[in-house]
C-alpha positions in Angstrom: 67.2 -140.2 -107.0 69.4 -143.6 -106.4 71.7 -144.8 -109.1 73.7 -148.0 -108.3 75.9 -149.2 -111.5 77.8 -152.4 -111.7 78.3 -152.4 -108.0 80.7 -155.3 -106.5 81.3 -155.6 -102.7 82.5 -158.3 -100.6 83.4 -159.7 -97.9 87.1 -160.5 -97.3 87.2 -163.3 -100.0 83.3 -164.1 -100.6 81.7 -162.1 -103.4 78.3 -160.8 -101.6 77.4 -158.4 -105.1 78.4 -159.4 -108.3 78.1 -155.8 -110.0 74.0 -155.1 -109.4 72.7 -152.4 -111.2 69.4 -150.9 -110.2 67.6 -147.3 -110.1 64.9 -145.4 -107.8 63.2 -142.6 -108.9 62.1 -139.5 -106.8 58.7 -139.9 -105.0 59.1 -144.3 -105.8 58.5 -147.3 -103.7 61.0 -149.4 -104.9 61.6 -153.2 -103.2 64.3 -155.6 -103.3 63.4 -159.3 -102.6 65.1 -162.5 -102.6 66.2 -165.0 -100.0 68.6 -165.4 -97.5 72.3 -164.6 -98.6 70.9 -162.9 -101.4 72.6 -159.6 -101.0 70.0 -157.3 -99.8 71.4 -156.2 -97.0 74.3 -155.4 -98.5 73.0 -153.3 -100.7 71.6 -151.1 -98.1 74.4 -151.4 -96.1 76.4 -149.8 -99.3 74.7 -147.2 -100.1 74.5 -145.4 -96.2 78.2 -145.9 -96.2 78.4 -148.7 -93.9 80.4 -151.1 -96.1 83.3 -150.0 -98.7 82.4 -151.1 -102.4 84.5 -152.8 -104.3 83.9 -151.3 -107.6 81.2 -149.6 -108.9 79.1 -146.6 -108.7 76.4 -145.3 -106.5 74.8 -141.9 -107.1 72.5 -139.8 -105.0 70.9 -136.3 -106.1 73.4 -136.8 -109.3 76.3 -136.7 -107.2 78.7 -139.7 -106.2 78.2 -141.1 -102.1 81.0 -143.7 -102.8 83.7 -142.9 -99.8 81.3 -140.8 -98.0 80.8 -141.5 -94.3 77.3 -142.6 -92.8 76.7 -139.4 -90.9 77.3 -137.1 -94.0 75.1 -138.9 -95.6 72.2 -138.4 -93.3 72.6 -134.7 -93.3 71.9 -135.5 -97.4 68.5 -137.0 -96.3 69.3 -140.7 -96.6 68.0 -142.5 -93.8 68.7 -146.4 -93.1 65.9 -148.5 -90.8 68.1 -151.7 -90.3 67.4 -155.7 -90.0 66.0 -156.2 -86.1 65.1 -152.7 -85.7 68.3 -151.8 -83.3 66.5 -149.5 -81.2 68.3 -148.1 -77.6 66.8 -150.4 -75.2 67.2 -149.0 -72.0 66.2 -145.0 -73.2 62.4 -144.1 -73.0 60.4 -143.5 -76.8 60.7 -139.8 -76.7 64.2 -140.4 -76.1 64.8 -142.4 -78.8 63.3 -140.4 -81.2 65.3 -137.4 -80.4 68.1 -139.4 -81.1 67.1 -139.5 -84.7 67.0 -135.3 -84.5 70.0 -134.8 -83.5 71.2 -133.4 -86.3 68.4 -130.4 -86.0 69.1 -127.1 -84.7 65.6 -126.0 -85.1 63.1 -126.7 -82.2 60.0 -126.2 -84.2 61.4 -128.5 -86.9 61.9 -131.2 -84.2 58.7 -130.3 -82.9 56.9 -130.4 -86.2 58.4 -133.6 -86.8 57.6 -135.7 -83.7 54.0 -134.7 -84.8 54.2 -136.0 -88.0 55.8 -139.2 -85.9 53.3 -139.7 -83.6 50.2 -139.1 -86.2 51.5 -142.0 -88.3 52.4 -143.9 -85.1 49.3 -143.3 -82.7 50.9 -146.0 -80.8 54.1 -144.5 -79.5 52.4 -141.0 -78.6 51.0 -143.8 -75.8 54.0 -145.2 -75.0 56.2 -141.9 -75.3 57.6 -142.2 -71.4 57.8 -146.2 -72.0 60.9 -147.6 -72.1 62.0 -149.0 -75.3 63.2 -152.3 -74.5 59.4 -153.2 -73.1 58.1 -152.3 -76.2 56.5 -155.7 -78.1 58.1 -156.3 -81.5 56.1 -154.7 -83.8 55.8 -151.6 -81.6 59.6 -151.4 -81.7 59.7 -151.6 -85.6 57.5 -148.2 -85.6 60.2 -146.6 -82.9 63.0 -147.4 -85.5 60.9 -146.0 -88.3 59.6 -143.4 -86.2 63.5 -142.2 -85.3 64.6 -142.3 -89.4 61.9 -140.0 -90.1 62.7 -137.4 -86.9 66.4 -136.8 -89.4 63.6 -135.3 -92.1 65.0 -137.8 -94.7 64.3 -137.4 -98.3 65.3 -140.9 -99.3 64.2 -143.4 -96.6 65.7 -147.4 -96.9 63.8 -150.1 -94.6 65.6 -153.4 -94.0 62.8 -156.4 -93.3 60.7 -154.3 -91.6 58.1 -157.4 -91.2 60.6 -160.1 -89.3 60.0 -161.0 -86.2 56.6 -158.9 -86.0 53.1 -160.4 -85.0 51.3 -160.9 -88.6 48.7 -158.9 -87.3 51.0 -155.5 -87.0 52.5 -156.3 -90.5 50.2 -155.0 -92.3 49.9 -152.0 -90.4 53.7 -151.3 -91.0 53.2 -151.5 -94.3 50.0 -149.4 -94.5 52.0 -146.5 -92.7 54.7 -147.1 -94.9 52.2 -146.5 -97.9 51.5 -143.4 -96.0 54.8 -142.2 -95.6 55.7 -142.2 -98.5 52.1 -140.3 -100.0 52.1 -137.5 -96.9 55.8 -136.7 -97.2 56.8 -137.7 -100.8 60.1 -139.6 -99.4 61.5 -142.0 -101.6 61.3 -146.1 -100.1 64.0 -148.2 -101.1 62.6 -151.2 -99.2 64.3 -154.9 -98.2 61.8 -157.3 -97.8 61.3 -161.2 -97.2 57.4 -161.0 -97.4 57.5 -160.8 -101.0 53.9 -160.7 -101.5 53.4 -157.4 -99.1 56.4 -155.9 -100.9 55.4 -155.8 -104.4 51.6 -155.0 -103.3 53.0 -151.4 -102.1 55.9 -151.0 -104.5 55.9 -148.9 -107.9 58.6 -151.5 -109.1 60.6 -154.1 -108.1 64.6 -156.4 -108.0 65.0 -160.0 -107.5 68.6 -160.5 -106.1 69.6 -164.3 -105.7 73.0 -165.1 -104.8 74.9 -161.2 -105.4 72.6 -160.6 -108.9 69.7 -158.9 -110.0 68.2 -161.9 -112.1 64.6 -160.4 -112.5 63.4 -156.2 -112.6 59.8 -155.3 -113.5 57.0 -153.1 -112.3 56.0 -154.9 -109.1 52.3 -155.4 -110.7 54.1 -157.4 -113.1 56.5 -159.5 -110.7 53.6 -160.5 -109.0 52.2 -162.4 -112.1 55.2 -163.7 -113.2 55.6 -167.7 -113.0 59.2 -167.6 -111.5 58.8 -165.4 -109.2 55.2 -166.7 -108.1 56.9 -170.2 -107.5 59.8 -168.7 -105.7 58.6 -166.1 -103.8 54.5 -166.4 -103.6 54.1 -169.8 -102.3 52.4 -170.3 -105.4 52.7 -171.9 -109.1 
């Protein structure tokens, strides 16, 4: 579904992607770890159209995004949660999520959608006349979630949905993104510090350190592998 080839990007003149190549398939979990600095970020931020590569390709459905602007894109289906959630503060939960429909015409779509929303997210059905900015942390992580999945994505990115969240709603982020990605077959490409959680719900998995992919292997496999374990693990 993604296709990234020998992608370079930087930043005036420091190198942030040293020409990555990496692929997600249709109906995949796919996670990117690393540290800080690593260029995970950047890679997101590349493929929805928010930074201008240097050289390289990135393909979507088959077909070239390079150049394309960030709002075309999400009428393709790509959706981009990004780091520290960036929800509108001062507008209520409902109001919010129709911010992430404005793109649909069709009121039973939206309503169909806020549903799905507020089944996965129990939560901010409670909280739906609440105003965002009073919502804790982790509550505000499911808004930003909540309002990518109102655009009816097909290929869904998540940029450290974990940070800054009470450890106790971390796993429930990444049990409904498990779920997600099972009810509605939308393709994860997900960012993520907590390397551990991240290759638990992943198919397969990218180690980025300093611009490069330096490791690639089905996340079952990452997990067991001694690099990676002392790296990323906390372990030997």
């Amino acid at each position: 579904m993604l296709e990234i080839r020998d992608l370079k990007v930087s930043y005036g003149a420091i190198a942030a992607l040293h020409g990555i190549t990496l692929q997600v398939r249709q109906g995949d979990i796919v996670t990117l770890i690393g540290g800080n600095g690593a260029g995970k970020t950047t890679t997101l931020r590349a493929v929805s159209g928010l930074v201008k590569p240097q050289s390289g390709e990135i393909r979507y459905a088959g077909q070239s995004i390079v150049g394309t602007p960030a709002h075309a894109l999400v009428k393709q289906g790509i959706a981009h949660v990004p780091e520290s959630r960036l929800v509108f503060a001062n507008l209520t939960v409902h109001e919010n999520l129709m911010m992430g429909a404005y793109l649909q015409k069709d009121k039973q779509v939206i309503a169909r959608e806020l549903e799905f929303v507020f089944n996965i997210f129990p939560r901010l059905k409670e909280r739906e006349q609440q105003v965002a900015g009073t919502l804790s942390g982790g509550e505000q992580q499911m808004l930003a979630i909540g309002r990518a999945l109102m655009s009816k994505p097909r290929f869904l990115m998540l940029d450290e949905p974990s940070l800054g969240i009470a450890p106790l709603l971390v796993k429930t982020i990444f049990e409904k993104i498990v779920e997600i990605n099972r009810q509605q077959g939308i393709t994860i490409l997900l960012v993520e510090q907590n390397a551990n959680l991240a290759l638990e719900i992943s198919r397969y998995g990218y180690v980025l350190e300093t611009g490069q992919i330096i490791l690639q292997d089905e996340s079952a496999a990452l997990r067991k592998n001694p690099q990676v374990k002392s790296a990323y693990l906390g372990g030997g």
